[in-house]
Backbone as CSV, one residue per row, in Angstrom:
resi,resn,N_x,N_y,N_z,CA_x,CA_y,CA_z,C_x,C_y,C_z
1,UNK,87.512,59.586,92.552,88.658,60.234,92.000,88.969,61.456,92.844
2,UNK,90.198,61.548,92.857,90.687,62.565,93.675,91.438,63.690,93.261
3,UNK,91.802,64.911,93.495,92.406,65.744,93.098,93.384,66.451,94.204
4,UNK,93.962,67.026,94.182,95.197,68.027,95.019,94.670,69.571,94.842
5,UNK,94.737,70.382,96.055,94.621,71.507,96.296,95.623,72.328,96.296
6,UNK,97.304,72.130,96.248,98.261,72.589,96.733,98.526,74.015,96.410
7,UNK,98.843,74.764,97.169,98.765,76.161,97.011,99.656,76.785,95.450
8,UNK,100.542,75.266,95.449,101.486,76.006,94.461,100.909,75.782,93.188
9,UNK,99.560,75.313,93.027,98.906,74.950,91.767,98.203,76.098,91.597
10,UNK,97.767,76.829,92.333,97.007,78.265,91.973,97.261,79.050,92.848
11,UNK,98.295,80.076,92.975,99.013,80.686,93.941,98.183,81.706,93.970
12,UNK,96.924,81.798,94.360,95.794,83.130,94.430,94.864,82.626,95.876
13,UNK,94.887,82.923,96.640,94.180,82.148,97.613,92.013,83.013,96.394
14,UNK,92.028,83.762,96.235,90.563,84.332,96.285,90.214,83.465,94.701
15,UNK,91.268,82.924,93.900,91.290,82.301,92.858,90.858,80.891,92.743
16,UNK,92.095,80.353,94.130,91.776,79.208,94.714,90.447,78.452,95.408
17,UNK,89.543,79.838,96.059,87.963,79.528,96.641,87.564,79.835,94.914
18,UNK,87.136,80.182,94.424,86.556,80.530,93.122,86.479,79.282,92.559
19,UNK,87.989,78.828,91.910,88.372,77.027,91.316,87.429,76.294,92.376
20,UNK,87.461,76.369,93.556,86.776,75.279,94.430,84.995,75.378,94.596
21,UNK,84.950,76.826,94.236,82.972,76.999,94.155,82.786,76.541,92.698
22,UNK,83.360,76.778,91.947,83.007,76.365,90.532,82.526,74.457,90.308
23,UNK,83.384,74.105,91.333,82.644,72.644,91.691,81.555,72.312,91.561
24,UNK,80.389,73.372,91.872,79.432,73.198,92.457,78.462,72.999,91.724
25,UNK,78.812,74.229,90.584,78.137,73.804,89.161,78.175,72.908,88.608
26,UNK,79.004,72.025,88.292,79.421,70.296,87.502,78.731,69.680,88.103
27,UNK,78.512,68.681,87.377,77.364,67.495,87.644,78.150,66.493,88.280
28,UNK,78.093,65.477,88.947,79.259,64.867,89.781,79.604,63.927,88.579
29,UNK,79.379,63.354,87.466,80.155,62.788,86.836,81.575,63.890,86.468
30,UNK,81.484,65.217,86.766,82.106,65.994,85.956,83.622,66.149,87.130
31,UNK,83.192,66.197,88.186,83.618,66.529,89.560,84.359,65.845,90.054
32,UNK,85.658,66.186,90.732,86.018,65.023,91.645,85.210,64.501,92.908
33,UNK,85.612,63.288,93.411,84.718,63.092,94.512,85.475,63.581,95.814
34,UNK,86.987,63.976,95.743,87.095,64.181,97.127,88.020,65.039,96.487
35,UNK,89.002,66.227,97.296,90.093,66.926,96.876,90.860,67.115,98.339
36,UNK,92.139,66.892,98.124,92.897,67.165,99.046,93.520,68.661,99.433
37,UNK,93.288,68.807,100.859,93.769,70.435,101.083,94.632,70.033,102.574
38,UNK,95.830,70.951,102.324,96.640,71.076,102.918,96.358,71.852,104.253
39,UNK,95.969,71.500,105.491,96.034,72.459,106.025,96.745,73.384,106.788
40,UNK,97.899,73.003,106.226,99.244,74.078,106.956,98.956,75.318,105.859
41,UNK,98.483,75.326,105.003,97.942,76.671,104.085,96.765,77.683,104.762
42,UNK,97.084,78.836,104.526,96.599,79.852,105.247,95.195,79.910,105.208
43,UNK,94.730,79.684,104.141,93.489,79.314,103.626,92.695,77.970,103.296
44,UNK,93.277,77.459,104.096,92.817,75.882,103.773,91.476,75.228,104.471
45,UNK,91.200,76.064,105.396,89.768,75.701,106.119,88.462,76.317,105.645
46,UNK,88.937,77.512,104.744,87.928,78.259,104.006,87.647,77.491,102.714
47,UNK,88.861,77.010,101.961,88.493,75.638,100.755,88.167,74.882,101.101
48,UNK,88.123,73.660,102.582,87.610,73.004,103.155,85.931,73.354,103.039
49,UNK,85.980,74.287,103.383,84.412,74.369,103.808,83.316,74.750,102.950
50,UNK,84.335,75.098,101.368,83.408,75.702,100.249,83.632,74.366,99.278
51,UNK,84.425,72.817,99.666,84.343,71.889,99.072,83.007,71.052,99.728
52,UNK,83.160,70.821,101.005,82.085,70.202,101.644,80.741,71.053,101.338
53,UNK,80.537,72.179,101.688,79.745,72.933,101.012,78.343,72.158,99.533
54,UNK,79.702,72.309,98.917,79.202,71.442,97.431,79.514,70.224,97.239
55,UNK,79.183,69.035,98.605,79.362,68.391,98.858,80.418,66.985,98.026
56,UNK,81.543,67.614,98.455,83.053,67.236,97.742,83.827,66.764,98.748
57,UNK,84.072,65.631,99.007,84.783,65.001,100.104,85.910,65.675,100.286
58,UNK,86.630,65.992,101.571,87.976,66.394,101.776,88.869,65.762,102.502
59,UNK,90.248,65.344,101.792,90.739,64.524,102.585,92.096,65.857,103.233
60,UNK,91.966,65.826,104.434,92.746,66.778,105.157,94.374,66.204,105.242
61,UNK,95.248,67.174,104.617,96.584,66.607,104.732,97.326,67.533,105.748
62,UNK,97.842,66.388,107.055,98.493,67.311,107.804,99.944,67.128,107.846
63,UNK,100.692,68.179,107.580,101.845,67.970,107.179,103.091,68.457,108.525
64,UNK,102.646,69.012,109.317,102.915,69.335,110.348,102.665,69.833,111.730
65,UNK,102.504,69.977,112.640,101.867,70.157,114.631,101.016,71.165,114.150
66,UNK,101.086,72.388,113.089,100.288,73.507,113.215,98.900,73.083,112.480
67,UNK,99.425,72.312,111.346,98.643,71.436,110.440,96.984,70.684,111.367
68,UNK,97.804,69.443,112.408,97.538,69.380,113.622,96.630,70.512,114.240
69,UNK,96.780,71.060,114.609,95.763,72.182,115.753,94.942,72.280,115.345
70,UNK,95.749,73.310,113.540,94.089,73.471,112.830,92.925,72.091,112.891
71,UNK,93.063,70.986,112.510,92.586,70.049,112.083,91.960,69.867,113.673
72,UNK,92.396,69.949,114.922,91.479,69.656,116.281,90.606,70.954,115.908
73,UNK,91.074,72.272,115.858,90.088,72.980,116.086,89.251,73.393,114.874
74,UNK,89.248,72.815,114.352,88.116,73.139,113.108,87.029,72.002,113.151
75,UNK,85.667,72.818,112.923,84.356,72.054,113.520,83.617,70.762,112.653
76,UNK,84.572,70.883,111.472,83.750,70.001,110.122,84.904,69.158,110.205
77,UNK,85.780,68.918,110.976,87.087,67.809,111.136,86.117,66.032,111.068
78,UNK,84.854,66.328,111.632,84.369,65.007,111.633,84.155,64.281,110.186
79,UNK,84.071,65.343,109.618,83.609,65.149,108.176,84.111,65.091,107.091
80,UNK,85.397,65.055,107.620,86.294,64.324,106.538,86.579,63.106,105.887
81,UNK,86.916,63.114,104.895,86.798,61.762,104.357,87.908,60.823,105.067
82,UNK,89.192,61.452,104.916,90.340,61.221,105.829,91.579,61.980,106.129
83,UNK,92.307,61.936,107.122,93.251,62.653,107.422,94.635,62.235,106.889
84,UNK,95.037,62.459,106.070,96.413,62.324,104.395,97.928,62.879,105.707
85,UNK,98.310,62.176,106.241,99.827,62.269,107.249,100.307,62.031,106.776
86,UNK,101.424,63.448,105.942,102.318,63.006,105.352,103.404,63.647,105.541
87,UNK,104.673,63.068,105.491,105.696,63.214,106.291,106.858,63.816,104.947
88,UNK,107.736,64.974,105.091,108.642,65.197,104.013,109.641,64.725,103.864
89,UNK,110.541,64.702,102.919,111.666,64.145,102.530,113.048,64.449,103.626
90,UNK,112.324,63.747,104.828,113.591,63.752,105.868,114.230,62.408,105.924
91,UNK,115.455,62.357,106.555,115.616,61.114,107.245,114.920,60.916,108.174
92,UNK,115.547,58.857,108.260,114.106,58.096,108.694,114.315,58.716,110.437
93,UNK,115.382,59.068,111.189,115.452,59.221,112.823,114.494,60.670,112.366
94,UNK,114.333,61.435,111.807,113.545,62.492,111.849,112.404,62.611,111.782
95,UNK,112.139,61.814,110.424,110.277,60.989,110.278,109.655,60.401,110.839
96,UNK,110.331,59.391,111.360,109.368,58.547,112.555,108.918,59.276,113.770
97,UNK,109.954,60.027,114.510,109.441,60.812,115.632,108.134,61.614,114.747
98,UNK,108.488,62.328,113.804,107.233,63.318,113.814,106.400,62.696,113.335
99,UNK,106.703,61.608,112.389,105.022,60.830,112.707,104.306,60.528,113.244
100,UNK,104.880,60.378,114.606,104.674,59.521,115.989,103.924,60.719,116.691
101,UNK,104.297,61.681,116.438,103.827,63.094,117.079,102.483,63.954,116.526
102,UNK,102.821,63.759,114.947,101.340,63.588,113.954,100.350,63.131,114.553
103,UNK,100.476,61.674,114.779,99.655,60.743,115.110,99.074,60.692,116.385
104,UNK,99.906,60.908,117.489,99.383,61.570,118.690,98.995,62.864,118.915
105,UNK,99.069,63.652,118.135,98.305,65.167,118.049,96.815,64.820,117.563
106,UNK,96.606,63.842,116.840,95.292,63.631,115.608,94.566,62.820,117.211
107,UNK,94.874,62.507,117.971,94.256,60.941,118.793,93.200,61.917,119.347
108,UNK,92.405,60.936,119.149,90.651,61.521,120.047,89.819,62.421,119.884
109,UNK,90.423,63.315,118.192,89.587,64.370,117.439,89.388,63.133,116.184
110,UNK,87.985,63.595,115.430,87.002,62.624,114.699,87.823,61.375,114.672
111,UNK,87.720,60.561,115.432,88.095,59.125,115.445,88.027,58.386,114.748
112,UNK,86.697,58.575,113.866,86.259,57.334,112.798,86.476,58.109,111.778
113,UNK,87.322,59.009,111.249,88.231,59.459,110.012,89.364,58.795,109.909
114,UNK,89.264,57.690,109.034,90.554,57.036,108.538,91.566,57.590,108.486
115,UNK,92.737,57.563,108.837,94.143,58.349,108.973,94.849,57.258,107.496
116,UNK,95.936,58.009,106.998,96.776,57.359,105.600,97.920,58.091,105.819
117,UNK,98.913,57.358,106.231,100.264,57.655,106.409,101.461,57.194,105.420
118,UNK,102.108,58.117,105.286,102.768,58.472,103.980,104.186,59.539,103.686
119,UNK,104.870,59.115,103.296,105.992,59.868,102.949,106.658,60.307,101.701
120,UNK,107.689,60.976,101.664,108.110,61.683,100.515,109.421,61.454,100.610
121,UNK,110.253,60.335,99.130,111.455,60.153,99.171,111.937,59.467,100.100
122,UNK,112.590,60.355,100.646,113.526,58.989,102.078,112.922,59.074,103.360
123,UNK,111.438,59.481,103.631,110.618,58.818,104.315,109.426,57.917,104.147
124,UNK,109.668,57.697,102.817,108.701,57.151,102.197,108.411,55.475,101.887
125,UNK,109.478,54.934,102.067,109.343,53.438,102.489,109.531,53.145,104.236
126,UNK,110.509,54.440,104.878,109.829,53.849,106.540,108.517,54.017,106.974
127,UNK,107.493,55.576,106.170,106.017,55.388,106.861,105.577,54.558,106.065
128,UNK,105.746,53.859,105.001,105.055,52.578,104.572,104.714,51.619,105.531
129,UNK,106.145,51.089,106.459,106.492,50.239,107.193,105.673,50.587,108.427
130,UNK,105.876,52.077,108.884,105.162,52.541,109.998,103.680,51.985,109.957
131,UNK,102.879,52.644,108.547,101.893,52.165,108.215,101.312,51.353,108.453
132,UNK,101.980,50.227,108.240,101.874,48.668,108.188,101.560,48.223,109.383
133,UNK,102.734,48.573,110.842,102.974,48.255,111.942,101.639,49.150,112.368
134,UNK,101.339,50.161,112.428,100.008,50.936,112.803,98.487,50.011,112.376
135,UNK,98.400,49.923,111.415,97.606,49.124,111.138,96.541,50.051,110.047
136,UNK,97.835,51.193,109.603,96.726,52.421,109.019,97.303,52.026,107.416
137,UNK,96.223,53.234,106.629,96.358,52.930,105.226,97.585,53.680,105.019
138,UNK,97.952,53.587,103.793,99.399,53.901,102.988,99.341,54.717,101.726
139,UNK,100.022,54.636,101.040,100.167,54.832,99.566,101.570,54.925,99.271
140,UNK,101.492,54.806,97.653,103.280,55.054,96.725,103.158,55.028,95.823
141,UNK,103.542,55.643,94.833,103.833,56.088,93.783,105.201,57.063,93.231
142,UNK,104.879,57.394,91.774,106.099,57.772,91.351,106.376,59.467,92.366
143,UNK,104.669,59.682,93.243,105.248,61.113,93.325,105.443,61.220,94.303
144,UNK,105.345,60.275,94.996,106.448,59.885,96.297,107.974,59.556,96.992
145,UNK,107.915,58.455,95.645,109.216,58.245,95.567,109.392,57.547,94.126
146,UNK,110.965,58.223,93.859,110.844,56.980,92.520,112.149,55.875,92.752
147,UNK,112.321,55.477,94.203,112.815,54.582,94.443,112.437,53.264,95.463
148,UNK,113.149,52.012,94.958,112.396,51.005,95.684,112.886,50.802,96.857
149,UNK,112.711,49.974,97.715,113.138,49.741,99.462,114.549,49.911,98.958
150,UNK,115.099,49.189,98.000,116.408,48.717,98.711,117.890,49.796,97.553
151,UNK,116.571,50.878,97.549,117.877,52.189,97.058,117.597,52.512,95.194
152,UNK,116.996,51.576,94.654,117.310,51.579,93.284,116.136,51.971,92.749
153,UNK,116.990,52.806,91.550,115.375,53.435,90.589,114.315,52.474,89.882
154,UNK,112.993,52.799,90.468,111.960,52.512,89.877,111.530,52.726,89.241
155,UNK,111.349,51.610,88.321,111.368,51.050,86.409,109.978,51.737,86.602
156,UNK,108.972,52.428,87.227,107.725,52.748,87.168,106.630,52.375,88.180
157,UNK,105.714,52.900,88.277,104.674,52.995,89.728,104.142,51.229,89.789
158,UNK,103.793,50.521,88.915,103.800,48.804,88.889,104.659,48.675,89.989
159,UNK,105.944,49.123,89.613,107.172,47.912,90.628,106.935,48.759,92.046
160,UNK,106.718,49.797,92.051,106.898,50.875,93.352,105.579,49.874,93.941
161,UNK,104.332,49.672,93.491,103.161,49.396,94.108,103.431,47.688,94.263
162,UNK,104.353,46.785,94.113,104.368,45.311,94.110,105.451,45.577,95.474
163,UNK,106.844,46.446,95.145,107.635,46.089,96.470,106.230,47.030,97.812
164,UNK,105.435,47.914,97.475,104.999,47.557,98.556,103.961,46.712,99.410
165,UNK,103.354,45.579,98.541,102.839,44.742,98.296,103.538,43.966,99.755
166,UNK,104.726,43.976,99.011,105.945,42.739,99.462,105.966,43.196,101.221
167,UNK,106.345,44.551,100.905,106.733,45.492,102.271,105.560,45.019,103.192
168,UNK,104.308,45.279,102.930,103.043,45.112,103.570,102.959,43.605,104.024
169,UNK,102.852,42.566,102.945,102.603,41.619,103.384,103.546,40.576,104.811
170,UNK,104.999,41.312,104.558,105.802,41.180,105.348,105.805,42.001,106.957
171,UNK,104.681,43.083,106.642,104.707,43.344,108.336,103.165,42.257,108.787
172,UNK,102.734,41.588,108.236,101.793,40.797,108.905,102.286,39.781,109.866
């Protein structure tokens, strides 16, 4: 089970390490097993390192080139569970390049960290597709998008997770 770190959930960075040492105490039934941290956040390598710490998987989300750097130059990058590329609610001529650029910034730092590529809204069924064609993992849901490939609102995360079923099986 997984959880989200996002800054805007506890806007205290000294609050935010505190929530993340308190981990440490819970028994792992109590605990998540991995939590996601953003690392375009100012403080995100210091929660990184007080999750692994109390040995709490981190899946590193890079959301943009600076995102990127941090993630080459930080020393526990091997030890991630995986690297969460996720792309914002741009159009698709905008998303694909910077995915493409994501993805070649990440090449040849911890290698055997699964990469999961992913978008938000109206990039969010082309990195599906990207996904697919890459040969990397994905995801979708309602908090991604709450629409299906072909424009129309999704009756709920079932239909979002079958068209991409469809999407997937069709880039084979």
């Amino acid at each position: 089970m997984g959880i989200s770190s996002g800054f805007w959930i506890l806007p205290d960075v000294a609050g935010h390490l505190d929530a993340a040492r308190a981990y440490a105490a819970l028994t792992p039934a109590e605990r998540p097993d991995f939590v996601s941290v953003n690392l375009h956040e100012p403080h995100a390598l210091a929660l990184a390192d007080v999750l692994l710490a109390a040995d709490i998987g981190v899946e590193a989300g890079v959301w943009n080139p600076h995102a990127v750097a941090t993630f080459r130059a930080w020393p526990q990058a091997q030890r991630t569970l995986r690297v969460l590329v996720e792309l914002p609610d741009e159009p698709v001529a905008t998303a694909l390049p910077l995915a493409d650029d994501l993805l070649r910034g990440l090449a040849g730092v911890a290698p055997a960290v699964p990469r999961l590529l992913h978008g938000l809204d109206r990039s969010a069924w082309p990195m599906l597709r990207r996904a697919a064609a890459l040969g990397l993992s994905t995801r979708t849901g309602l908090e991604d998008t709450v629409r299906l490939p072909d424009g129309s609102p999704a009756p709920g995360n079932a239909a979002l997770v079958a068209a991409a079923r469809d999407v997937l099986a069709s880039a084979r």
